[in-house]
N, CA, C and O atoms as a CHARMM CRD file, in Angstrom:
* protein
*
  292
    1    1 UNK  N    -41.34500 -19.10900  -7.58000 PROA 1      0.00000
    2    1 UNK  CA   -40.20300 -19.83200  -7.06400 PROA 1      0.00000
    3    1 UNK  C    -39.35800 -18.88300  -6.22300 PROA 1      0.00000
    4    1 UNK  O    -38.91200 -17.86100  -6.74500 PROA 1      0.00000
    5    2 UNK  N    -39.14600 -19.13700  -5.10200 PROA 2      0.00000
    6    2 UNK  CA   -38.04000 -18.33400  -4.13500 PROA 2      0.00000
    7    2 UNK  C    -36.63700 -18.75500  -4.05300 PROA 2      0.00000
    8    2 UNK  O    -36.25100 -19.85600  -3.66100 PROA 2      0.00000
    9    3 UNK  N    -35.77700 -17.60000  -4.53200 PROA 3      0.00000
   10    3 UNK  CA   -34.13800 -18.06500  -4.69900 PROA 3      0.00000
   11    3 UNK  C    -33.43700 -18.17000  -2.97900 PROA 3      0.00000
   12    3 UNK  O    -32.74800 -19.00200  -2.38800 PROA 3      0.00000
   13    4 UNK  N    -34.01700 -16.91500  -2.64200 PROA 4      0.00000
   14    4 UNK  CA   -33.61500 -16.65200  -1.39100 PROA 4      0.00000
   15    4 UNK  C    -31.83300 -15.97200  -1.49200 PROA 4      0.00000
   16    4 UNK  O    -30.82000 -16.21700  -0.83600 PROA 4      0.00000
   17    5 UNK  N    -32.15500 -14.94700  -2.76900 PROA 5      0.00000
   18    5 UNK  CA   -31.24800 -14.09000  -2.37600 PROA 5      0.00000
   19    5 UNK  C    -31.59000 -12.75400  -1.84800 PROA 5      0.00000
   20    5 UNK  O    -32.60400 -12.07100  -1.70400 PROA 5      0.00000
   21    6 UNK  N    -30.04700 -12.64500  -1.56900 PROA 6      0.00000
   22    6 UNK  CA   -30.14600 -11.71200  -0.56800 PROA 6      0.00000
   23    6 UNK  C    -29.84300  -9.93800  -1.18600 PROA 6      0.00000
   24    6 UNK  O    -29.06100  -9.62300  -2.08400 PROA 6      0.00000
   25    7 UNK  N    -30.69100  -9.05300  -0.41300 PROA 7      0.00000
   26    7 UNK  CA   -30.42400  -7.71100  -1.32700 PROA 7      0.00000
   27    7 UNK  C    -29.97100  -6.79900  -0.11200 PROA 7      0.00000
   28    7 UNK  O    -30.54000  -6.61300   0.96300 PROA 7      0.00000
   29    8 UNK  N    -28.56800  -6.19200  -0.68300 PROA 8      0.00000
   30    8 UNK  CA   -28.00600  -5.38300   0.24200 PROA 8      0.00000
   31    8 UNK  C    -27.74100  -4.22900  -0.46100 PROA 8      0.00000
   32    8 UNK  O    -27.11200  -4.07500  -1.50800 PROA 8      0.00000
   33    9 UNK  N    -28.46400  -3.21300   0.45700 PROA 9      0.00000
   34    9 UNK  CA   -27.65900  -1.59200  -0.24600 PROA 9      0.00000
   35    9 UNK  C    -26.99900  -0.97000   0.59900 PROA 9      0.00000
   36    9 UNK  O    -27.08900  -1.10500   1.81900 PROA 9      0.00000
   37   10 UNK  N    -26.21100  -0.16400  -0.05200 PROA 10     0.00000
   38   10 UNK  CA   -25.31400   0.49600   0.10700 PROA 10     0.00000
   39   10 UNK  C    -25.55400   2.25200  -0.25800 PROA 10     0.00000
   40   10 UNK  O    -25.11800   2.67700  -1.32800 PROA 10     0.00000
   41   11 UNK  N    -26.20500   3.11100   0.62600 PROA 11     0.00000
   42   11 UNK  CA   -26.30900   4.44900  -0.08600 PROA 11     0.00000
   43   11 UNK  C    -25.68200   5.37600   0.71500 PROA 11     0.00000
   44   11 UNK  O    -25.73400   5.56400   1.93100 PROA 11     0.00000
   45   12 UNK  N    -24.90700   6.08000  -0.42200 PROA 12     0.00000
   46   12 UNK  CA   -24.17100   7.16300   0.25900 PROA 12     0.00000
   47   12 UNK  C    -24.39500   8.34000   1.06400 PROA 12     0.00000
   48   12 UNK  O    -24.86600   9.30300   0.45900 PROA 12     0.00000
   49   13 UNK  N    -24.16000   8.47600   2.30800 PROA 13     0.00000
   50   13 UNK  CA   -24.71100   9.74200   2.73100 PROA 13     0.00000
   51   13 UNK  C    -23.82800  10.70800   3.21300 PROA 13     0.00000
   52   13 UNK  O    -24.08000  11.50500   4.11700 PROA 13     0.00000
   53   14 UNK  N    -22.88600  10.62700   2.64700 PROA 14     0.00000
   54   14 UNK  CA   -21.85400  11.90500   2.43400 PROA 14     0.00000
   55   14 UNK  C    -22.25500  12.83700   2.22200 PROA 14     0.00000
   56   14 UNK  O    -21.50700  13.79700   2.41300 PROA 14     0.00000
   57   15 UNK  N    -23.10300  12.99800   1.91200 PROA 15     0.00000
   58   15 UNK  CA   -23.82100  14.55700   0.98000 PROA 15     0.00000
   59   15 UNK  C    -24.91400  15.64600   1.74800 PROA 15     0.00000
   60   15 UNK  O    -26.12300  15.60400   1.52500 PROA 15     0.00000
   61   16 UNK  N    -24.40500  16.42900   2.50100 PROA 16     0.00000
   62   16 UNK  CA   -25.16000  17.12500   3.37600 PROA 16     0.00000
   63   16 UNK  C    -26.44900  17.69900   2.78300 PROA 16     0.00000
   64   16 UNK  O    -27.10200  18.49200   3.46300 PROA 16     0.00000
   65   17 UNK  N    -26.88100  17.32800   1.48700 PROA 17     0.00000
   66   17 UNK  CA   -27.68900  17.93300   0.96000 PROA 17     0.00000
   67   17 UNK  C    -28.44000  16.96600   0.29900 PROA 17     0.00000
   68   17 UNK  O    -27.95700  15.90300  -0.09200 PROA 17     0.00000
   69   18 UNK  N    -29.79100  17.34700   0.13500 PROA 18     0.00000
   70   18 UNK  CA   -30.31000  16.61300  -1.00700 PROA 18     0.00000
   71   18 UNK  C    -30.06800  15.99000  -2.24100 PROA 18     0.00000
   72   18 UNK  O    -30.29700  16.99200  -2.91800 PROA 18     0.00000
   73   19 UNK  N    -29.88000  15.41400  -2.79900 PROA 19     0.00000
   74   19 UNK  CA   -29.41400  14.96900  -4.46600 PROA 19     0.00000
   75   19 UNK  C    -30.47200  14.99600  -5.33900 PROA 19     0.00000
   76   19 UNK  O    -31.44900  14.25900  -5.21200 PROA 19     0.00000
   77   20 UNK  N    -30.27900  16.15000  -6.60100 PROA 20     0.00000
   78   20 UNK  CA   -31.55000  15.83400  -7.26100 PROA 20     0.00000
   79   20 UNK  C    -30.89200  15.40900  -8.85900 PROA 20     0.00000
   80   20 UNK  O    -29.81900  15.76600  -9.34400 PROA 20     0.00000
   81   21 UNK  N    -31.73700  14.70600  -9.33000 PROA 21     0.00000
   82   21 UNK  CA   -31.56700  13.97900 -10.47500 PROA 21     0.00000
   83   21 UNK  C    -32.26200  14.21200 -11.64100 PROA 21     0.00000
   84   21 UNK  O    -33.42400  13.83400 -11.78900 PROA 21     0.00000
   85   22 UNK  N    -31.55500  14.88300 -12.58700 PROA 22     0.00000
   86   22 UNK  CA   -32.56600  15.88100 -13.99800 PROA 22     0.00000
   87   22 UNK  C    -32.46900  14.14000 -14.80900 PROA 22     0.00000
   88   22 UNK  O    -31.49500  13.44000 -15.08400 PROA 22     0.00000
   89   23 UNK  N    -33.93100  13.93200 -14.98500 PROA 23     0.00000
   90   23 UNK  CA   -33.75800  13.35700 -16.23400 PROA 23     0.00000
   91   23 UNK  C    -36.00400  12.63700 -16.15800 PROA 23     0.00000
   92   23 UNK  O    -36.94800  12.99300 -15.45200 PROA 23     0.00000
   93   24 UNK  N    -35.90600  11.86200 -16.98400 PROA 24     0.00000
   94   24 UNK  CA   -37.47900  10.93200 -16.78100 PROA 24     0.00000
   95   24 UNK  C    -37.46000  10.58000 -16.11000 PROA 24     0.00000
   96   24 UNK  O    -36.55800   9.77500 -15.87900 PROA 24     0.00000
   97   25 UNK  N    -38.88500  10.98800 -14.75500 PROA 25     0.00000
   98   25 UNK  CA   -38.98500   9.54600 -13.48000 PROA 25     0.00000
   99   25 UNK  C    -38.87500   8.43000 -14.18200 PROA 25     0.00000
  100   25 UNK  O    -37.84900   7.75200 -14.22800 PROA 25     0.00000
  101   26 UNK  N    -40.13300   8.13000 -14.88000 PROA 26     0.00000
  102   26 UNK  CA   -40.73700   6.84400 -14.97800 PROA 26     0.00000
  103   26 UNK  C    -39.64700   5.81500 -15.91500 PROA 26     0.00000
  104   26 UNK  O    -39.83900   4.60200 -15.98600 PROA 26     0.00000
  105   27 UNK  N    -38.27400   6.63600 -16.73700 PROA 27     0.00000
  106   27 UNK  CA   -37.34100   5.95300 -17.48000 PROA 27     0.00000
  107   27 UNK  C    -36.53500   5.42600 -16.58900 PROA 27     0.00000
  108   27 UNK  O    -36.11600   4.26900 -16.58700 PROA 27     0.00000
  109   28 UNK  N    -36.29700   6.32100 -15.77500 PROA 28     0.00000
  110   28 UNK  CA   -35.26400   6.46600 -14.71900 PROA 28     0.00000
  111   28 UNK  C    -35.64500   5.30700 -13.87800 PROA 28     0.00000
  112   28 UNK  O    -34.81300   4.71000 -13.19400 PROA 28     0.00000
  113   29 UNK  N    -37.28400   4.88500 -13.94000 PROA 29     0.00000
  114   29 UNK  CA   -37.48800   4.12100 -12.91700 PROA 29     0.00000
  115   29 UNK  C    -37.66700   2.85600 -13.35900 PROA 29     0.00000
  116   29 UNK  O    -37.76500   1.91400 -12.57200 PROA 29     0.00000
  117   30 UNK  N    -37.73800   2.69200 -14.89800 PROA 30     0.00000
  118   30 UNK  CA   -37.67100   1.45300 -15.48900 PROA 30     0.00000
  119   30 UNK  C    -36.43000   0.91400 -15.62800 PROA 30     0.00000
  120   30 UNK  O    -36.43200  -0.31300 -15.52200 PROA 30     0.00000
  121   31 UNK  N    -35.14200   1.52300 -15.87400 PROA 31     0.00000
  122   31 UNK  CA   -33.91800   1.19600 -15.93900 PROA 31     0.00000
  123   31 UNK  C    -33.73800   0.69400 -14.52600 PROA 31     0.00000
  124   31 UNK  O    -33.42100  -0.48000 -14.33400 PROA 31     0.00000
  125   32 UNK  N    -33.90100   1.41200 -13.67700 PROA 32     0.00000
  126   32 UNK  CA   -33.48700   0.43400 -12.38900 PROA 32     0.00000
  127   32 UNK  C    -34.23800  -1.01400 -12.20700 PROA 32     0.00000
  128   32 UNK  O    -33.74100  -2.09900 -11.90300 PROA 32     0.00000
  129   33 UNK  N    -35.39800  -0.72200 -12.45100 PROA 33     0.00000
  130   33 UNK  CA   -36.32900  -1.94000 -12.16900 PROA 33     0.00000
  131   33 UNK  C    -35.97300  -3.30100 -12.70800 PROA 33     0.00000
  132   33 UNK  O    -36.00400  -4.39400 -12.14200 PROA 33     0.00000
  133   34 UNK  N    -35.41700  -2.77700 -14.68400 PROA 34     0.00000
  134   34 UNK  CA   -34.56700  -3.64800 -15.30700 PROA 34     0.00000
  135   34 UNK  C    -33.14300  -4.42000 -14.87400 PROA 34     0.00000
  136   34 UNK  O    -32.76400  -5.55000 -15.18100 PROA 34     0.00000
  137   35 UNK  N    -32.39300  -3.24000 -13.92100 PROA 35     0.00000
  138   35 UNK  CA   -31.40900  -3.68300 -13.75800 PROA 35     0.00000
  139   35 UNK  C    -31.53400  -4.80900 -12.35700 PROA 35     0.00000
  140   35 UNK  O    -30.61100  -5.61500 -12.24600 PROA 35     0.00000
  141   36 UNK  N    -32.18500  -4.83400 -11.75600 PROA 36     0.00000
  142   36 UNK  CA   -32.91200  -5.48600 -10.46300 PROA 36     0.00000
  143   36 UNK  C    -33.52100  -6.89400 -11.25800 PROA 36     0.00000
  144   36 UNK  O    -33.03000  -8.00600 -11.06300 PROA 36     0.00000
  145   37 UNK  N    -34.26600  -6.73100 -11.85800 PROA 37     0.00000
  146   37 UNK  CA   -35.10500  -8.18500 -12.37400 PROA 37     0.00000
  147   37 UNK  C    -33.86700  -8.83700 -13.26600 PROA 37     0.00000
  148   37 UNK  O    -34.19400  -9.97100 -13.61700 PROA 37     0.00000
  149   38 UNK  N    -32.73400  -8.52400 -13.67300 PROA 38     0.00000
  150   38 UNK  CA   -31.65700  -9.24600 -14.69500 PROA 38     0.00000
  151   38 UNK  C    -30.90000  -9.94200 -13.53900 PROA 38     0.00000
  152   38 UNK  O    -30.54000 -11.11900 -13.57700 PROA 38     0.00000
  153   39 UNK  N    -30.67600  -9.00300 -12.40100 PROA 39     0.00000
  154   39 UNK  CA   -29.96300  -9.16400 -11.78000 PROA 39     0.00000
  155   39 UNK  C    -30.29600 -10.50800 -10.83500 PROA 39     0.00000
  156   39 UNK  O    -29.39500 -11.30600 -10.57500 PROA 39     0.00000
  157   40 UNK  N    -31.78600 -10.71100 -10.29600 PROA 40     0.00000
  158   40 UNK  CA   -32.33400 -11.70900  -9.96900 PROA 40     0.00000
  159   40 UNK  C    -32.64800 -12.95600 -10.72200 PROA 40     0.00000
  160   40 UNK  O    -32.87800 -14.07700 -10.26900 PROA 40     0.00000
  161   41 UNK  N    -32.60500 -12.44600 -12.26600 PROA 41     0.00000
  162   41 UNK  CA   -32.88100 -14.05400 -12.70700 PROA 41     0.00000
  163   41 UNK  C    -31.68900 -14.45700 -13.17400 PROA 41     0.00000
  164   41 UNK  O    -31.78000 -15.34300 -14.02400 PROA 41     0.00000
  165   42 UNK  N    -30.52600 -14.08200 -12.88800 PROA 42     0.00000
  166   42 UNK  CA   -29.27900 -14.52000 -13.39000 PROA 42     0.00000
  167   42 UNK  C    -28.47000 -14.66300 -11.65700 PROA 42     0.00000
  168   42 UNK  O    -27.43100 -15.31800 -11.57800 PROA 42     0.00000
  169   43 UNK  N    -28.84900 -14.23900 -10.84000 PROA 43     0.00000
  170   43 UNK  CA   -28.28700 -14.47000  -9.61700 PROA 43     0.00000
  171   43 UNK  C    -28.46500 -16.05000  -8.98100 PROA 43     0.00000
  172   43 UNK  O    -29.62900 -16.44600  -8.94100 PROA 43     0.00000
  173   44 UNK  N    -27.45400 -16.94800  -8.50000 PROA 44     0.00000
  174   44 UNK  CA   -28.07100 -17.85700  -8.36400 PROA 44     0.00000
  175   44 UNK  C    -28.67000 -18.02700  -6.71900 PROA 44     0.00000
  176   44 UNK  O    -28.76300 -17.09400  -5.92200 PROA 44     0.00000
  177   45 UNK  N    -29.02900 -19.41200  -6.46000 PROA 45     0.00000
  178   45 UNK  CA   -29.76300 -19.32400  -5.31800 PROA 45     0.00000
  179   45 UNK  C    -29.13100 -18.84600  -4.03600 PROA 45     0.00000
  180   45 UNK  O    -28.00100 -19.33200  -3.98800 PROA 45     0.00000
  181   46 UNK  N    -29.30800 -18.30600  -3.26500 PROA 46     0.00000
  182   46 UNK  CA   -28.91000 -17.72400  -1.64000 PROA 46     0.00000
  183   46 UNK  C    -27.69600 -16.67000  -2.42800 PROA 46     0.00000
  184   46 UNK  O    -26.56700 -16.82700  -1.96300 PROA 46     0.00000
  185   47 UNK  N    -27.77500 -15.96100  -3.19700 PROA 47     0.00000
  186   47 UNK  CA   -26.84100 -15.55000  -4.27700 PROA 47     0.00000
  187   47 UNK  C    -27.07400 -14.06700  -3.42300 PROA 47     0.00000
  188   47 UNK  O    -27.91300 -13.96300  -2.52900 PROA 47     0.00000
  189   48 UNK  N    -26.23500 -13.01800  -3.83600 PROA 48     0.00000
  190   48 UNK  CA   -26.70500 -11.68400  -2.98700 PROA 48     0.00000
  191   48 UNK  C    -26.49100 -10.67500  -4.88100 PROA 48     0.00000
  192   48 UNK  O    -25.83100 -10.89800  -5.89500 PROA 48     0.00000
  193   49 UNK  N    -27.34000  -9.75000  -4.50600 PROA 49     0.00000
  194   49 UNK  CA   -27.73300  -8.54800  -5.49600 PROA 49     0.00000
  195   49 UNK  C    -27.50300  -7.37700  -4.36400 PROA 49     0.00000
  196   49 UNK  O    -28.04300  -7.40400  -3.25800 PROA 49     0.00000
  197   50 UNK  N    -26.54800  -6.26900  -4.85500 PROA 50     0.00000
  198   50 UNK  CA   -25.37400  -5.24800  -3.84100 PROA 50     0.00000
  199   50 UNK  C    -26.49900  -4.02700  -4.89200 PROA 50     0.00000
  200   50 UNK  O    -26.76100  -4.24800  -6.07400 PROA 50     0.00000
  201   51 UNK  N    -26.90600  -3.04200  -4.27000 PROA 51     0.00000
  202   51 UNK  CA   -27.02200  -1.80700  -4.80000 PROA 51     0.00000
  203   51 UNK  C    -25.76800  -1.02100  -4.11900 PROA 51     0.00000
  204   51 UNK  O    -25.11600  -1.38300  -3.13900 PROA 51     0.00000
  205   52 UNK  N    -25.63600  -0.04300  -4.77300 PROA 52     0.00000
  206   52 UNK  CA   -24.78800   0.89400  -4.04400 PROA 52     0.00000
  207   52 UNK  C    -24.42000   2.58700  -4.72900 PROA 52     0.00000
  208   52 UNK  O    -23.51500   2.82200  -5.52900 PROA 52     0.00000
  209   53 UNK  N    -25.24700   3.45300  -4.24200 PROA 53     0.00000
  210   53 UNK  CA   -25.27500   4.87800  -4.79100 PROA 53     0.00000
  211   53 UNK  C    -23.71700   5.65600  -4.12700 PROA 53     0.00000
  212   53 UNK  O    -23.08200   5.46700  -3.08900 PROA 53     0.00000
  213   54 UNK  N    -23.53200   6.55800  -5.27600 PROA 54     0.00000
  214   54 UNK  CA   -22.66700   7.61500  -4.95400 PROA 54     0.00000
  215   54 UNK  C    -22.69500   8.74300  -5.09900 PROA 54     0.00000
  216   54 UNK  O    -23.11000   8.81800  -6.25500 PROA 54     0.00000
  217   55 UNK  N    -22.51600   9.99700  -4.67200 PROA 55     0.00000
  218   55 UNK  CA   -22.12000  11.20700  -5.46400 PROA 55     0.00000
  219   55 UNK  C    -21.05800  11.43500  -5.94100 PROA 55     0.00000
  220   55 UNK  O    -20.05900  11.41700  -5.22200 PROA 55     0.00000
  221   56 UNK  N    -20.97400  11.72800  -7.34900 PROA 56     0.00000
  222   56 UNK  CA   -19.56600  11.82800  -8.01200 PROA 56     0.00000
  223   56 UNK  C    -19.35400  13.58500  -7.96900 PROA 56     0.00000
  224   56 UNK  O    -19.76900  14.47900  -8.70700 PROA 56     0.00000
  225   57 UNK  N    -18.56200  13.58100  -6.82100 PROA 57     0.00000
  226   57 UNK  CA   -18.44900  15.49100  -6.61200 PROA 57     0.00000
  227   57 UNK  C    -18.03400  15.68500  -7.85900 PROA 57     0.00000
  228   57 UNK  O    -18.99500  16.02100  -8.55200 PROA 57     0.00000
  229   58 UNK  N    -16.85200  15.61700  -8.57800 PROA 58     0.00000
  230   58 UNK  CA   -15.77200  15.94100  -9.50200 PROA 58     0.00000
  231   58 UNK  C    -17.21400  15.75200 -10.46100 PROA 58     0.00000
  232   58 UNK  O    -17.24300  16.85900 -10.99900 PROA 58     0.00000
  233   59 UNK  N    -18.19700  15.14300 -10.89000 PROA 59     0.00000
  234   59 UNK  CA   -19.07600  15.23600 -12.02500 PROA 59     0.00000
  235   59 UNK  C    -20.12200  15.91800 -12.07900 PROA 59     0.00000
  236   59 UNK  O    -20.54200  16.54100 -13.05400 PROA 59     0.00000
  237   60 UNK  N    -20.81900  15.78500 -10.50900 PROA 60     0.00000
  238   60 UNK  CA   -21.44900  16.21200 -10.32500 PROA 60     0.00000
  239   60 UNK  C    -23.19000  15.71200 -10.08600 PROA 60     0.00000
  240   60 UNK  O    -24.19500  16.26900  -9.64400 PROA 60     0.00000
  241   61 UNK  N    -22.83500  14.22600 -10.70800 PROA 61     0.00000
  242   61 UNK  CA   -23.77100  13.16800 -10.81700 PROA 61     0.00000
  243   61 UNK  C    -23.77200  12.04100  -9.84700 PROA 61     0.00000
  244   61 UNK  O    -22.78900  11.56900  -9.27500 PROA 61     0.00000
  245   62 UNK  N    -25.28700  11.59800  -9.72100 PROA 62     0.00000
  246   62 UNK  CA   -25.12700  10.53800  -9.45100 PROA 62     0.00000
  247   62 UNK  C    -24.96900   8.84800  -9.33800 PROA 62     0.00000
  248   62 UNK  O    -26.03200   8.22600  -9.37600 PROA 62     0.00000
  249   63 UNK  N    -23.94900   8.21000  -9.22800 PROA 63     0.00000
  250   63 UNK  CA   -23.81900   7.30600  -9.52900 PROA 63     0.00000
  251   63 UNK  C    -24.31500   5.92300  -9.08000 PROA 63     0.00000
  252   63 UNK  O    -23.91900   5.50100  -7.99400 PROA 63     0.00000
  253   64 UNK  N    -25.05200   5.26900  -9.74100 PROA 64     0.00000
  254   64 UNK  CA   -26.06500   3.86500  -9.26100 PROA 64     0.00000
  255   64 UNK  C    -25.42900   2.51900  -9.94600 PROA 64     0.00000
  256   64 UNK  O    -25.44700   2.31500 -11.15900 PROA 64     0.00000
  257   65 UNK  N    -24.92200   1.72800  -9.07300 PROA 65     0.00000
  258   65 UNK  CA   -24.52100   0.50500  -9.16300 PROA 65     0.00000
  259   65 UNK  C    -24.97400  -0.83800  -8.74100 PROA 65     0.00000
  260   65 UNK  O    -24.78300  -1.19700  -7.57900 PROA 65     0.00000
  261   66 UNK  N    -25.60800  -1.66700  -9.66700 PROA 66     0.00000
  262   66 UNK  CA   -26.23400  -2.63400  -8.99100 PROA 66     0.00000
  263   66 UNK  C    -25.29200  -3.69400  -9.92700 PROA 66     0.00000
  264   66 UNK  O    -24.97000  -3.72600 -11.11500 PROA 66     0.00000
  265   67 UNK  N    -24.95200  -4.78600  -8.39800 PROA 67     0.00000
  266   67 UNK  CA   -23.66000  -6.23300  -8.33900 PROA 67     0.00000
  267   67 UNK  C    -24.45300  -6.93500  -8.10800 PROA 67     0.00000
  268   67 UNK  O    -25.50900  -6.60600  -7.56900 PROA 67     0.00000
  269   68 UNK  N    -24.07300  -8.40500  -8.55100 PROA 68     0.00000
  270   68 UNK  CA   -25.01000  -9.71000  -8.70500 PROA 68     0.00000
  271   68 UNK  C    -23.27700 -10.56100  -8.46100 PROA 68     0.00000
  272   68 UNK  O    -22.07500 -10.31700  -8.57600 PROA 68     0.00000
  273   69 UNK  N    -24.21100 -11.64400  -8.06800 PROA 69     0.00000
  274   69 UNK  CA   -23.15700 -12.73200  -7.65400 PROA 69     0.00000
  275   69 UNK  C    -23.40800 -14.04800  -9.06700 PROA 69     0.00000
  276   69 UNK  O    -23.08200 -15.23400  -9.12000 PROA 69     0.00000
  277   70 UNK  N    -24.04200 -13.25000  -9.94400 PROA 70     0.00000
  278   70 UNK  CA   -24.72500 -14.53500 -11.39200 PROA 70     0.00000
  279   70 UNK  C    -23.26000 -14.57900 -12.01700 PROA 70     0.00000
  280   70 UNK  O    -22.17400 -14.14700 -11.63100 PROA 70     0.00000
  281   71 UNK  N    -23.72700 -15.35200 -13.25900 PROA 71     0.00000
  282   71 UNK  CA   -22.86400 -15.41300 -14.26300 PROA 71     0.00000
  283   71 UNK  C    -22.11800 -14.11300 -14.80600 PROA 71     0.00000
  284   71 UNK  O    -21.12500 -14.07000 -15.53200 PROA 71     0.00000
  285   72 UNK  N    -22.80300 -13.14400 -14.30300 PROA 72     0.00000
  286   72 UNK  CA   -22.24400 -11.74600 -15.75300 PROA 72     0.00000
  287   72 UNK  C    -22.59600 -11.72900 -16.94500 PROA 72     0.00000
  288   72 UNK  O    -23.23700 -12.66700 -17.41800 PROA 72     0.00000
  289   73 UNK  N    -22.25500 -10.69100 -17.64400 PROA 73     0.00000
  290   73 UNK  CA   -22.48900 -10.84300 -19.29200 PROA 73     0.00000
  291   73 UNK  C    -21.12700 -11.28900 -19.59300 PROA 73     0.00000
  292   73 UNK  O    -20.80300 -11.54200 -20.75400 PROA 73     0.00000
């Protein structure tokens, strides 16, 4: 079934440098994947799903945000 939403990112490129990220690819890559498929079956139709990365200088990390236009929890 096609919702026909829409996916927009947003990635930061403030960062004259590479960003590297200590932790599990493949966890690292299931959590996003999770947060993407919740985000689509709770988004409604022509609905938009927002990624949007940051570098948090002051932490030092990076920060990954994915917005849905669904219900919410």
């Amino acid at each position: 079934m096609r919702k026909g939403v829409r996916l927009a990112i947003d990635l930061d490129h403030g960062c004259n440098h590479g960003v590297r990220v200590n932790g599990d690819e493949h966890r690292l890559q299931q959590v996003v994947w999770n947060l993407l498929k919740n985000a689509i079956k709770f988004a409604p139709a022509a609905g938009t799903i927002t990624v949007r990365t940051r570098n948090d200088a002051k932490s030092g990390r990076l920060v990954i945000d994915v917005q849905d236009t669904g219900i919410g929890i």
